[in-house]
MDTraj code that builds the backbone (N, CA, C; nanometers):
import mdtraj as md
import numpy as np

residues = "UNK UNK UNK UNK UNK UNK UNK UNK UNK UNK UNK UNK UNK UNK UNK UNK UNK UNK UNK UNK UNK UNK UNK UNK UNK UNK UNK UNK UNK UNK UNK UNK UNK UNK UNK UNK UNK UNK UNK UNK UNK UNK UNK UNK UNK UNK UNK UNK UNK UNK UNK UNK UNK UNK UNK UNK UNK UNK UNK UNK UNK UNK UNK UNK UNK UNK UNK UNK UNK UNK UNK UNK UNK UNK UNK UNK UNK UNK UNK UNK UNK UNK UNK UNK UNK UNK UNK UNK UNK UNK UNK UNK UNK UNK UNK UNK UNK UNK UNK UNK UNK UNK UNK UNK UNK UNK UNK UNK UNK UNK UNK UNK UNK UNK UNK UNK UNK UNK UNK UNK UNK UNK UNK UNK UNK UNK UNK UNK UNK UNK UNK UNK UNK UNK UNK UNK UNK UNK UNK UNK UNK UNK UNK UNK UNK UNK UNK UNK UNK UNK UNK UNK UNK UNK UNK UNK UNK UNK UNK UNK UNK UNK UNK UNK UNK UNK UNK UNK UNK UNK UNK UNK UNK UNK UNK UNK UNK UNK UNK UNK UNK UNK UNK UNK UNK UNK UNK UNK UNK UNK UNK UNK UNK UNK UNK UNK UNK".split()
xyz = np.array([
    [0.7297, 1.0595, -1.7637],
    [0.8078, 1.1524, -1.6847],
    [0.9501, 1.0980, -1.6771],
    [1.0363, 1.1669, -1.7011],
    [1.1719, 1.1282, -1.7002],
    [1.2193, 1.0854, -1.6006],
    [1.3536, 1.0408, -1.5945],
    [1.3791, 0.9518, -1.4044],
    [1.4373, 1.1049, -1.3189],
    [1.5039, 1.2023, -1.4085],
    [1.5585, 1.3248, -1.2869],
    [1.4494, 1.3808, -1.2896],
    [1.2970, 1.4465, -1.3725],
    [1.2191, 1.4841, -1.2759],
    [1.1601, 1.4228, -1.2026],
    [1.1139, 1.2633, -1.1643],
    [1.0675, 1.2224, -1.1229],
    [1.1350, 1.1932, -0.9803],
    [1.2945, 1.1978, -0.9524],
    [1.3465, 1.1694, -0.8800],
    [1.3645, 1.3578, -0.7884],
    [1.3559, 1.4479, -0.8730],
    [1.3248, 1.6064, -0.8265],
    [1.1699, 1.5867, -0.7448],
    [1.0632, 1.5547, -0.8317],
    [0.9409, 1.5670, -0.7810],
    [0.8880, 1.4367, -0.6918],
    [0.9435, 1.3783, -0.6159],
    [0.9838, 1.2729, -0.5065],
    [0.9385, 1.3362, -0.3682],
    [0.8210, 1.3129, -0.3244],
    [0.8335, 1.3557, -0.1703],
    [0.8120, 1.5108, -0.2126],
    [0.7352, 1.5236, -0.2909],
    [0.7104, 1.7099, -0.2739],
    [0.5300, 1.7349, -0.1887],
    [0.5449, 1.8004, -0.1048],
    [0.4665, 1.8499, -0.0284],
    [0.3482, 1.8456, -0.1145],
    [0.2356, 1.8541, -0.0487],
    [0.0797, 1.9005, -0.1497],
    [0.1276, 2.0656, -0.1252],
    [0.1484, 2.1061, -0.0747],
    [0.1791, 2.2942, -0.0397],
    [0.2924, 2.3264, -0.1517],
    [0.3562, 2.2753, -0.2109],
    [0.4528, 2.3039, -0.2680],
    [0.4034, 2.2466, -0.3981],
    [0.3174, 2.1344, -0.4173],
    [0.2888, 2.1099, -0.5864],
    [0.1906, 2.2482, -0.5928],
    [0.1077, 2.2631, -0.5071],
    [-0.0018, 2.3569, -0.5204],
    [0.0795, 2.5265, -0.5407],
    [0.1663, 2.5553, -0.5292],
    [0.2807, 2.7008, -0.5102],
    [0.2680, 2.6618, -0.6451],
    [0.3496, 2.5502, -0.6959],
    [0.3994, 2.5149, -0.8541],
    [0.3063, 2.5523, -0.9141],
    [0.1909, 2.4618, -0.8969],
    [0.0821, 2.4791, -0.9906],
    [0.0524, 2.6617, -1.0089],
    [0.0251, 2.6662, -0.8953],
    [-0.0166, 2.8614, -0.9135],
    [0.0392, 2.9113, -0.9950],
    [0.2197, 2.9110, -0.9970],
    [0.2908, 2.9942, -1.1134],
    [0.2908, 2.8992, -1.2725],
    [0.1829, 2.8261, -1.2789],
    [0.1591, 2.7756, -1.4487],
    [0.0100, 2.8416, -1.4548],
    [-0.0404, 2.8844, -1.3676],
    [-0.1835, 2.9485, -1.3705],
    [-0.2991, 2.8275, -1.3568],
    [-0.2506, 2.7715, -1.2713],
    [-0.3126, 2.6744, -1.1965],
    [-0.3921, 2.6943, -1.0781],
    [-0.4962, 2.7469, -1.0500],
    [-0.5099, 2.7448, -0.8744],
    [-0.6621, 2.6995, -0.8306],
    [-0.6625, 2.6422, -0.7252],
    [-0.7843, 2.6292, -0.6765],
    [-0.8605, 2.7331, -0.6342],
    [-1.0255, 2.7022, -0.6713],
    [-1.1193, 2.8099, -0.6631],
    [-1.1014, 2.8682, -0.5021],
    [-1.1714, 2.9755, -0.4937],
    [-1.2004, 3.0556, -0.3821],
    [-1.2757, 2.9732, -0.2518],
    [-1.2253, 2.9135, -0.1666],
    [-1.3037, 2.8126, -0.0619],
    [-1.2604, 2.6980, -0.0655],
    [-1.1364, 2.6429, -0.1720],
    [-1.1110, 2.5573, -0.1890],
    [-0.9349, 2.5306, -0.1279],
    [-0.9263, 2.4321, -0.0711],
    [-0.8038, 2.4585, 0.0142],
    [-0.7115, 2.3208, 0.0511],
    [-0.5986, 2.2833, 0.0910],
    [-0.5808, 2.1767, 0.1564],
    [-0.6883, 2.0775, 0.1877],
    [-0.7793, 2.1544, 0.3414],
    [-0.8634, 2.0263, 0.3725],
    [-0.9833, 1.9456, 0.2258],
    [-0.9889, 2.0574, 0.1662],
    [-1.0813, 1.9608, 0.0714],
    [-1.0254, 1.8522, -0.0026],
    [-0.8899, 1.9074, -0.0538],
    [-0.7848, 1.7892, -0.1484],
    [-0.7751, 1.6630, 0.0037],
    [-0.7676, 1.7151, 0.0926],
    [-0.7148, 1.5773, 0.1854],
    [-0.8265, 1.4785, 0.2278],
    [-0.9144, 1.5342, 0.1755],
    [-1.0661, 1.4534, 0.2616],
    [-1.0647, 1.3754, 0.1349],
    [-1.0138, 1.3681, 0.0102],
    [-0.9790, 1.2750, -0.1099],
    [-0.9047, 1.1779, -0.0956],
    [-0.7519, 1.2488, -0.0647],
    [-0.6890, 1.1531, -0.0813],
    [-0.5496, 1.2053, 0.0336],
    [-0.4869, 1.1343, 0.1081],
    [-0.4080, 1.1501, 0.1991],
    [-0.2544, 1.2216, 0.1232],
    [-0.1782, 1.2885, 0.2170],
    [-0.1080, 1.3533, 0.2085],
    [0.0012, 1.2725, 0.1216],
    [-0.0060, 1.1750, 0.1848],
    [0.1424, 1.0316, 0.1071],
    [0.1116, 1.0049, -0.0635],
    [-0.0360, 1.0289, -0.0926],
    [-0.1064, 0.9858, -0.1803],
    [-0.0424, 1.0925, -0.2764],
    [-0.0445, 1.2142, -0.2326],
    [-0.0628, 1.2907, -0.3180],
    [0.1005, 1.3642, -0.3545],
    [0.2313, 1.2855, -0.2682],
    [0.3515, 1.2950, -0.2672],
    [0.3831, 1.1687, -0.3177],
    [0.3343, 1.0539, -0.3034],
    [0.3959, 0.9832, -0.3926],
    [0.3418, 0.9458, -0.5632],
    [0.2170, 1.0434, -0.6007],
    [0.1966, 1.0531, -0.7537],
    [0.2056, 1.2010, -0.7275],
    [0.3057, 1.2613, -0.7608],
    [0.2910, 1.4540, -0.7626],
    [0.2234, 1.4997, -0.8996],
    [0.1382, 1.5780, -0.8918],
    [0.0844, 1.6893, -0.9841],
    [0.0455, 1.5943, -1.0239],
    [-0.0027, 1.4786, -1.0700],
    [-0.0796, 1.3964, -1.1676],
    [-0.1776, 1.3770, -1.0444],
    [-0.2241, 1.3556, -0.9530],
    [-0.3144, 1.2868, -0.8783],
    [-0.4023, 1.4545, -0.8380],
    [-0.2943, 1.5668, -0.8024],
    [-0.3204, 1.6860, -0.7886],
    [-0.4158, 1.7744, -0.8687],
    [-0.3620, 1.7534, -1.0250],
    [-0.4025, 1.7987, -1.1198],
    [-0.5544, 1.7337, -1.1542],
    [-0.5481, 1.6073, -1.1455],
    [-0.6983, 1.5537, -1.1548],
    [-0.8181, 1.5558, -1.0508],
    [-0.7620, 1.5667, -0.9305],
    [-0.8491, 1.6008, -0.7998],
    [-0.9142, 1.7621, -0.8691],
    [-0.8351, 1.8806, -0.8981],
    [-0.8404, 1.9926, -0.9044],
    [-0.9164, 2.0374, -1.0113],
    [-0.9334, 1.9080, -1.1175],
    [-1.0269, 1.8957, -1.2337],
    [-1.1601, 1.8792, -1.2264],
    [-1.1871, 1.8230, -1.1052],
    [-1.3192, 1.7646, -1.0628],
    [-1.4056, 1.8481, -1.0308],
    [-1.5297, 1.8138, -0.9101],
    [-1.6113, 1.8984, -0.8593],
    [-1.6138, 1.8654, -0.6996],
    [-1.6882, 2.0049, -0.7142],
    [-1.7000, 1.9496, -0.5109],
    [-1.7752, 1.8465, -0.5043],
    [-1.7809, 1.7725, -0.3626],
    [-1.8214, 1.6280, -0.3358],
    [-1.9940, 1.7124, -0.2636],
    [-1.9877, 1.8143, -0.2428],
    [-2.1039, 1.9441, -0.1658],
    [-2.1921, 1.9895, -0.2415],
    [-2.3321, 1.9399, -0.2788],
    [-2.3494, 2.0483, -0.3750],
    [-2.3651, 2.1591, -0.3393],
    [-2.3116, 2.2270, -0.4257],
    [-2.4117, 2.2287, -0.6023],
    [-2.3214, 2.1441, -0.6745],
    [-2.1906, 2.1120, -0.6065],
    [-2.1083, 2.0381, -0.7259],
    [-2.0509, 2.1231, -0.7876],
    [-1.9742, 2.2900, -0.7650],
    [-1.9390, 2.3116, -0.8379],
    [-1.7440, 2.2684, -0.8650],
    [-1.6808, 2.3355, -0.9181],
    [-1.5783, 2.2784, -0.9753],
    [-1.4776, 2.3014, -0.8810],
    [-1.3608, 2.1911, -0.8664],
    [-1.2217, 2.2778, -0.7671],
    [-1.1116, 2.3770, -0.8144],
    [-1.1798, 2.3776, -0.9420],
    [-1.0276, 2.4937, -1.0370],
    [-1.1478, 2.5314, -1.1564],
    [-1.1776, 2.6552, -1.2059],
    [-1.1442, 2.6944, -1.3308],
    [-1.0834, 2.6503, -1.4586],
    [-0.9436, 2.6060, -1.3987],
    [-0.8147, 2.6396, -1.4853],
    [-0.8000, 2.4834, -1.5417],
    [-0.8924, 2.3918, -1.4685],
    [-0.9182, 2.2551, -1.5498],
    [-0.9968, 2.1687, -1.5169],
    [-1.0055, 2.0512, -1.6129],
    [-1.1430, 1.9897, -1.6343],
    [-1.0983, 1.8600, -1.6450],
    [-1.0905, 1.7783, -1.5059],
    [-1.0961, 1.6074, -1.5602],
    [-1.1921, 1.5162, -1.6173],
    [-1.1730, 1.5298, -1.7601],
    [-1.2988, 1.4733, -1.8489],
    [-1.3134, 1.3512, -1.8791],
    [-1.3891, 1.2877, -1.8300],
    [-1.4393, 1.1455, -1.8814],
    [-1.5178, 1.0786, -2.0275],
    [-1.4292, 1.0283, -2.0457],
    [-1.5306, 1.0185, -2.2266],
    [-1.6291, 0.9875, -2.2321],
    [-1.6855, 0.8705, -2.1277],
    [-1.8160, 0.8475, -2.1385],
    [-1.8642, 0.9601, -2.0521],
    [-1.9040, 1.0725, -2.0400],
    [-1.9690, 1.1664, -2.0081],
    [-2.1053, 1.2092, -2.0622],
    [-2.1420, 1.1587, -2.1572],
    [-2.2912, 1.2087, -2.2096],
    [-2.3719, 1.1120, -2.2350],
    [-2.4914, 1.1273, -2.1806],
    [-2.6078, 1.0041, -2.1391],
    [-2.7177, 1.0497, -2.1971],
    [-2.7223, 1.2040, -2.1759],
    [-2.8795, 1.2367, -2.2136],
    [-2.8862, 1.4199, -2.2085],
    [-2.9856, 1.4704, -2.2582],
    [-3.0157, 1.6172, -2.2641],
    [-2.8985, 1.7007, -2.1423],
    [-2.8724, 1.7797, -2.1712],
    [-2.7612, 1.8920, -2.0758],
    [-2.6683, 1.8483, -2.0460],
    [-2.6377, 1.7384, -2.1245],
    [-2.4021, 1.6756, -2.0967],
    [-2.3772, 1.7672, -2.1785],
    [-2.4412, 1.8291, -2.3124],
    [-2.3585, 1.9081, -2.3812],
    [-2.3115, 2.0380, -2.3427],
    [-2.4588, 2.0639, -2.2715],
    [-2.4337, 2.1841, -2.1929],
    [-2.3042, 2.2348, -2.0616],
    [-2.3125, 2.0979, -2.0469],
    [-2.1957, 2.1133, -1.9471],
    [-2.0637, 2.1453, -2.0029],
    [-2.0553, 2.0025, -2.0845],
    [-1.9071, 2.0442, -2.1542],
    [-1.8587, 2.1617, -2.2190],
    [-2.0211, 2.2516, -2.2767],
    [-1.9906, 2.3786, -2.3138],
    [-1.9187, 2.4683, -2.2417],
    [-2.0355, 2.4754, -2.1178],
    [-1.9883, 2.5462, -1.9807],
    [-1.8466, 2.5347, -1.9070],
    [-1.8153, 2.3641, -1.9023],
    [-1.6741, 2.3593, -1.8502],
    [-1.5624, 2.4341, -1.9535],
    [-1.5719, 2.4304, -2.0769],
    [-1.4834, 2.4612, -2.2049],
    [-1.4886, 2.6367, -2.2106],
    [-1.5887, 2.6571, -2.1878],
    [-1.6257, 2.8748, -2.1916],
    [-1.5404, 2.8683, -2.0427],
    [-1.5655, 2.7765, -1.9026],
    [-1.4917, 2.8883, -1.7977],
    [-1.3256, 2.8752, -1.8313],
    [-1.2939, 2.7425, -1.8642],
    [-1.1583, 2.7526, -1.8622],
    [-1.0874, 2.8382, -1.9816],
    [-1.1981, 2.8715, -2.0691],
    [-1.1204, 3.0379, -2.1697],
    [-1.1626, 3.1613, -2.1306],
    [-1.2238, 3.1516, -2.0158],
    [-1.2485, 3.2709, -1.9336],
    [-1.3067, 3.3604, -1.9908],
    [-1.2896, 3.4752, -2.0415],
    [-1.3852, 3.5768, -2.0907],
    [-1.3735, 3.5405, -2.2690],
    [-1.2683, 3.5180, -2.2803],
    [-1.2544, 3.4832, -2.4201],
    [-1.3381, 3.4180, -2.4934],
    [-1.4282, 3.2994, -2.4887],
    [-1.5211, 3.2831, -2.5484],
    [-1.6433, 3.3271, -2.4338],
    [-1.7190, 3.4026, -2.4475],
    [-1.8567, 3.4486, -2.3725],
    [-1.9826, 3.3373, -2.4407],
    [-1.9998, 3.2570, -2.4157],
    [-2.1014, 3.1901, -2.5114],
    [-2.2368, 3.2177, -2.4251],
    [-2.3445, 3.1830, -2.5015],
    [-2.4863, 3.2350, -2.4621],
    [-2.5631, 3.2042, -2.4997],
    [-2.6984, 3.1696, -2.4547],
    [-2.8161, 3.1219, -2.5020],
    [-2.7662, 2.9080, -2.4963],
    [-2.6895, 2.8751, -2.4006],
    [-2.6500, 2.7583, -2.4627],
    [-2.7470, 2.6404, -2.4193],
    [-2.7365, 2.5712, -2.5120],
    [-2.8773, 2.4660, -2.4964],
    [-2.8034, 2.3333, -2.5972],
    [-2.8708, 2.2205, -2.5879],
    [-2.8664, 2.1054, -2.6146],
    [-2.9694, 2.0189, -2.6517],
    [-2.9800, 1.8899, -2.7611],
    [-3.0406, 1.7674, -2.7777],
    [-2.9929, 1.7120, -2.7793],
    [-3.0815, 1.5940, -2.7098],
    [-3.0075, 1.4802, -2.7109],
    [-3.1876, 1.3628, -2.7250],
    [-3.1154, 1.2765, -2.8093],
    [-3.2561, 1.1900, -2.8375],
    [-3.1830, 1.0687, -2.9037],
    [-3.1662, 0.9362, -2.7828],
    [-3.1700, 0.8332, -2.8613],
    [-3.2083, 0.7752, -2.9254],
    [-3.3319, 0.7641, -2.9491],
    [-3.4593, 0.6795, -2.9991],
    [-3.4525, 0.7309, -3.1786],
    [-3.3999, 0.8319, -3.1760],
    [-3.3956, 0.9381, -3.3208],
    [-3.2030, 0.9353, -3.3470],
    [-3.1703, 0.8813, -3.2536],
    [-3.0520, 0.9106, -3.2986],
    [-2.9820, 1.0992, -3.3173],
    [-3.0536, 1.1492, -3.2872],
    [-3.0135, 1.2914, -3.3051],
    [-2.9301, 1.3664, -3.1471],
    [-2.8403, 1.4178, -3.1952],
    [-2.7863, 1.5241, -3.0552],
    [-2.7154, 1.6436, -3.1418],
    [-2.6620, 1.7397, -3.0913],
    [-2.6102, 1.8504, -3.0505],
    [-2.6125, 1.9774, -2.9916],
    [-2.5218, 2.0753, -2.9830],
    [-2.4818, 2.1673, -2.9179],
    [-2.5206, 2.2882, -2.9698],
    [-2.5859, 2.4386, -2.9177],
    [-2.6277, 2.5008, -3.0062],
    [-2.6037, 2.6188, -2.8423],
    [-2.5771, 2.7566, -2.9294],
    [-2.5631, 2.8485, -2.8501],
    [-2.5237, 2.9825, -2.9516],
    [-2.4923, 3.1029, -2.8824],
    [-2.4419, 3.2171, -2.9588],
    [-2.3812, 3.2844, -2.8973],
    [-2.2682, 3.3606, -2.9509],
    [-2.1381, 3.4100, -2.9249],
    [-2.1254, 3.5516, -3.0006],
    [-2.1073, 3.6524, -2.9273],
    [-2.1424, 3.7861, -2.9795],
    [-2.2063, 3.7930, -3.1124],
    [-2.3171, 3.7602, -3.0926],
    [-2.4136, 3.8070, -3.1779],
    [-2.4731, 3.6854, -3.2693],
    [-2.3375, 3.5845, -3.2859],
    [-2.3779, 3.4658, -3.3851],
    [-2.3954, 3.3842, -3.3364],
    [-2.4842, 3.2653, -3.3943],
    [-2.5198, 3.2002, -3.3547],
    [-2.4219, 3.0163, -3.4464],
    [-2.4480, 2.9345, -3.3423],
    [-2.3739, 2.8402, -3.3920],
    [-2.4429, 2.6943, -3.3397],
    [-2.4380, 2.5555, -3.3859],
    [-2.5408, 2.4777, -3.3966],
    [-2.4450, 2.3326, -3.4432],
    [-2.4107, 2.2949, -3.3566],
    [-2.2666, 2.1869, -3.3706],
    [-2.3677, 2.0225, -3.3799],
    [-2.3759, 1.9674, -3.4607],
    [-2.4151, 1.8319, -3.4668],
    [-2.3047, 1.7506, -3.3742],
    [-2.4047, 1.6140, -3.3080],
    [-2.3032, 1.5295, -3.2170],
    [-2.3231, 1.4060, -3.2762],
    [-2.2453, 1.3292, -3.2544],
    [-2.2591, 1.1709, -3.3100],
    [-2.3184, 1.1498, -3.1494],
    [-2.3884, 1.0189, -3.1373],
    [-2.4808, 0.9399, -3.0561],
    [-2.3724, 0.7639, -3.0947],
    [-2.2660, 0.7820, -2.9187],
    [-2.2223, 0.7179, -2.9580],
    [-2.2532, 0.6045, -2.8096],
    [-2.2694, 0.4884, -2.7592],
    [-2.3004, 0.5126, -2.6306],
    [-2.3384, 0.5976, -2.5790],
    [-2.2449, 0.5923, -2.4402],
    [-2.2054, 0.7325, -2.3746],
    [-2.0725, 0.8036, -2.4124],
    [-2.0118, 0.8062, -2.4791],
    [-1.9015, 0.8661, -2.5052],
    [-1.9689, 0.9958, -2.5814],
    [-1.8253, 1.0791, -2.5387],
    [-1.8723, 1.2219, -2.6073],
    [-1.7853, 1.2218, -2.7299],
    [-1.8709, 1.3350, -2.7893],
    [-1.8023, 1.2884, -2.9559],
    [-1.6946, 1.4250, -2.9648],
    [-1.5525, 1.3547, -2.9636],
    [-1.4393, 1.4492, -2.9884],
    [-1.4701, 1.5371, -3.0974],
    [-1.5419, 1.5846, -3.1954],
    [-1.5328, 1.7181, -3.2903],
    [-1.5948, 1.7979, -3.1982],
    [-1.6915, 1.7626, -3.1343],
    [-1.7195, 1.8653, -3.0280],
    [-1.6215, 1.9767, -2.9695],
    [-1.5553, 1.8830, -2.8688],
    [-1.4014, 1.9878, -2.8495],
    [-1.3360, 2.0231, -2.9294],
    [-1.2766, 1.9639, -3.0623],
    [-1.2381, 1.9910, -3.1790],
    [-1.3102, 2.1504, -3.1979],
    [-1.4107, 2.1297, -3.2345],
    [-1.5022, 2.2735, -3.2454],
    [-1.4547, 2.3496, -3.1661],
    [-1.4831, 2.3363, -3.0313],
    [-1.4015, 2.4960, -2.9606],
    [-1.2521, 2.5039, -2.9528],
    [-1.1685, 2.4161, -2.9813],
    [-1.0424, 2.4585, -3.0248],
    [-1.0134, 2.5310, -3.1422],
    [-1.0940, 2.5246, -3.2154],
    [-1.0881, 2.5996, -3.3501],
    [-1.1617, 2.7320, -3.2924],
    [-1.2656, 2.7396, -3.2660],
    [-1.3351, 2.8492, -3.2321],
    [-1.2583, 2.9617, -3.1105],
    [-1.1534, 2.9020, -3.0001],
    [-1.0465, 2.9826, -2.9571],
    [-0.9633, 3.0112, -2.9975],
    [-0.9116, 2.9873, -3.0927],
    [-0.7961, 2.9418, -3.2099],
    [-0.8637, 3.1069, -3.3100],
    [-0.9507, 3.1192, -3.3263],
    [-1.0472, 3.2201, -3.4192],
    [-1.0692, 3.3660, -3.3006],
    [-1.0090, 3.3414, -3.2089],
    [-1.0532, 3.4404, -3.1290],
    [-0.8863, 3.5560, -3.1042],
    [-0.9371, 3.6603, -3.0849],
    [-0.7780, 3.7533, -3.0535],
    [-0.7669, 3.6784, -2.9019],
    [-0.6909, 3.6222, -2.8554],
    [-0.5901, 3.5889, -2.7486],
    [-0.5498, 3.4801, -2.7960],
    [-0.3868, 3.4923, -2.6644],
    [-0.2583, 3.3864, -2.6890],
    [-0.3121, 3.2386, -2.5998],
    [-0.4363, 3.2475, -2.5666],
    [-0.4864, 3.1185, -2.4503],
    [-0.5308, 2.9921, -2.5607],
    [-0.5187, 2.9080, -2.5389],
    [-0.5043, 2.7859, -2.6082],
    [-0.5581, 2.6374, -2.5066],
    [-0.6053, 2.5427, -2.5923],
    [-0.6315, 2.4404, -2.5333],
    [-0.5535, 2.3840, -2.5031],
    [-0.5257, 2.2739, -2.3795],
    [-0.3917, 2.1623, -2.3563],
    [-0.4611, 2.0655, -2.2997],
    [-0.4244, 1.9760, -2.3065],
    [-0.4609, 1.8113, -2.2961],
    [-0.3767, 1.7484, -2.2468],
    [-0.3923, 1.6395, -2.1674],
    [-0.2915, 1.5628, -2.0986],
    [-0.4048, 1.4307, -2.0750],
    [-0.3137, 1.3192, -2.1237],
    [-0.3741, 1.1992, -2.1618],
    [-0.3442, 1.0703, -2.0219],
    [-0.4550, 1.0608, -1.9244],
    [-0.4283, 0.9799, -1.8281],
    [-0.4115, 0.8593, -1.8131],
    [-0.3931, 0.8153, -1.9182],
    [-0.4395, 0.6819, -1.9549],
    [-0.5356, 0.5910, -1.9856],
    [-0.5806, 0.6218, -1.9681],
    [-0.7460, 0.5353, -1.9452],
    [-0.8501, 0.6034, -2.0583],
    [-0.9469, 0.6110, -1.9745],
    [-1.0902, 0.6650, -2.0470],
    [-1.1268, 0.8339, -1.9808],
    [-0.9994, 0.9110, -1.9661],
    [-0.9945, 1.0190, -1.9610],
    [-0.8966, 1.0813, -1.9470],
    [-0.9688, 1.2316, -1.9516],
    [-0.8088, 1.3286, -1.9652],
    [-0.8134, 1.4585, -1.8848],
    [-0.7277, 1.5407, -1.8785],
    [-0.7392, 1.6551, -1.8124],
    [-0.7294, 1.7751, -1.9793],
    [-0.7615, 1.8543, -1.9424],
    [-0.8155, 1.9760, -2.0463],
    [-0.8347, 2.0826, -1.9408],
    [-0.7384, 2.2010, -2.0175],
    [-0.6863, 2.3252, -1.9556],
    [-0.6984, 2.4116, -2.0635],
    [-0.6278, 2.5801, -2.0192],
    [-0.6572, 2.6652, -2.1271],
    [-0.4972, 2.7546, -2.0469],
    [-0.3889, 2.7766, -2.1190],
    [-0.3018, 2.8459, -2.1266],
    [-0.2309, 2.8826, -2.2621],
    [-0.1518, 3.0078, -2.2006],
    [-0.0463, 3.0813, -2.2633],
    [0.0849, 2.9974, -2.3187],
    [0.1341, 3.0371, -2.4060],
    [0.2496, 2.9538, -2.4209],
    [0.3231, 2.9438, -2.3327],
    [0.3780, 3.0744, -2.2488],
    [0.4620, 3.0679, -2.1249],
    [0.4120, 2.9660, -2.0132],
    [0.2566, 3.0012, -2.0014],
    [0.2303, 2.8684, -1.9056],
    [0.2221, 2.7370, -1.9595],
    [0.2082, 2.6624, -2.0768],
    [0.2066, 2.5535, -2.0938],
    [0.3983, 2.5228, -2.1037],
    [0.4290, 2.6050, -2.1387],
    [0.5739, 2.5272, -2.1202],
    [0.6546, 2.5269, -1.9467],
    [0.6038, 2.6118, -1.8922],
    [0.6093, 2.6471, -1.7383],
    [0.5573, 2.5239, -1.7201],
    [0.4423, 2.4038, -1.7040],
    [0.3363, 2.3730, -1.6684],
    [0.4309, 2.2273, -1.6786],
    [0.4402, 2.1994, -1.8329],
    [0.5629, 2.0774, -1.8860],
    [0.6909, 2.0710, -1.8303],
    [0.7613, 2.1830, -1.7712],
    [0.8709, 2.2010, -1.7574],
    [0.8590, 2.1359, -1.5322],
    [0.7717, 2.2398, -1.5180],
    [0.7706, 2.2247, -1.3600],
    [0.7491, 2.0756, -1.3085],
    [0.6586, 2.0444, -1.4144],
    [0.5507, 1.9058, -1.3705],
    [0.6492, 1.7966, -1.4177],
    [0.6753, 1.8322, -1.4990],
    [0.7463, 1.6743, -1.5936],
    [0.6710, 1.6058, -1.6907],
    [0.5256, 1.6627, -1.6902],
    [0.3873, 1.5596, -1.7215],
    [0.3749, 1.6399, -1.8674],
    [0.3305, 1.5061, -1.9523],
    [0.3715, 1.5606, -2.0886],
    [0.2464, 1.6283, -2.1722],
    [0.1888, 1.7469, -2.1131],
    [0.0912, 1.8152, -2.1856],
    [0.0823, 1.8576, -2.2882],
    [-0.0156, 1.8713, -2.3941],
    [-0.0209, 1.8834, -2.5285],
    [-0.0865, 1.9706, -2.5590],
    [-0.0844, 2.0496, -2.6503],
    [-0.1971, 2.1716, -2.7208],
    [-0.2990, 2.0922, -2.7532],
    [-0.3887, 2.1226, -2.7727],
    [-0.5053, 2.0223, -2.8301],
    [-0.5209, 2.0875, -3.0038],
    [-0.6062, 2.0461, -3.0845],
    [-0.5809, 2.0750, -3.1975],
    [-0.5777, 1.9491, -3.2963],
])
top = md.Topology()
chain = top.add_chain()
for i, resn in enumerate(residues, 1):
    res = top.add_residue(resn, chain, resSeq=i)
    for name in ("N", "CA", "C"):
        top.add_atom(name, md.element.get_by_symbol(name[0]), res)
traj = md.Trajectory(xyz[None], top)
């Protein structure tokens, strides 16, 4: 992040990253509000790392089950994420809501078998059917996976696209916008998001 946005995005409210976020097509689910982001992490917390601490809280899930998600609009993904039968399923599921109607996937199911060494992803999408092999790597999930549905939204009529933003570590955030919003998104935030691809 550069030193003038960083010195712009200084002391910005959680109410005011959360306004920002909305106009990149960012928003928290329905029930989801202030008090839940604050029972995380305190108000100072979340003004003195802006939109990066925001953006990954909003990636997550509720702490309530069922566990479901605090945004739609993104997914803080951990690489080691897959252990055993239905991680694939998930990642399917997290990857179909954040393209919203655009990919409808169906029938989706998963293997996973260490002992055989065998995994993947298998489901169908108006009408066809599709059957993605996984590498069995640890726990890490095997990037052609996502690779695969970037191509497969990429193959679809709309301008919505994958974006990635690299946290450092052993994960990332993964979104689905318009060109207007990913450059809205780079521009507001400062935070250097990427198309995936």
């Amino acid at each position: 992040m550069s030193l003038l946005r960083r010195l712009m995005n200084r002391n910005l409210t959680l109410y005011s990253q959360l306004d920002t976020l909305a106009e990149c097509g960012i928003v928290p689910n329905d029930g989801v509000g202030p008090p839940e982001l604050l029972a995380r992490h305190s108000e100072r917390e979340y003004e003195t790392s802006p939109f990066k601490l925001l953006l990954s809280v909003l990636g997550t899930e509720s702490l309530e089950p069922p566990c479901l998600p605090l945004s739609d609009n993104l997914w803080h993904m951990r690489a080691e994420c897959i252990s055993g039968p239905g991680d694939y399923v998930k990642v399917a599921q997290r990857m179909t809501t954040l393209a919203g109607a655009t990919l409808p996937l169906e029938e989706v199911h998963d293997e996973f078998d260490w002992r055989q060494g065998v995994a993947w992803l298998g489901f169908t999408m108006r009408g066809r059917a599709f059957r993605w092999p996984a590498k069995i790597e640890e726990r890490w999930i095997d990037p052609n996976i996502l690779s695969r549905f970037v191509a497969l939204l990429e193959e679809q009529d709309t301008a919505l696209r994958f974006t990635g933003l690299d946290l450092g570590g052993q994960d990332c955030l993964i979104g689905c916008a318009s060109d207007e919003q990913f450059a809205a998104l780079r521009k507001r935030t400062g935070l250097e998001f990427e198309w995936l691809g």
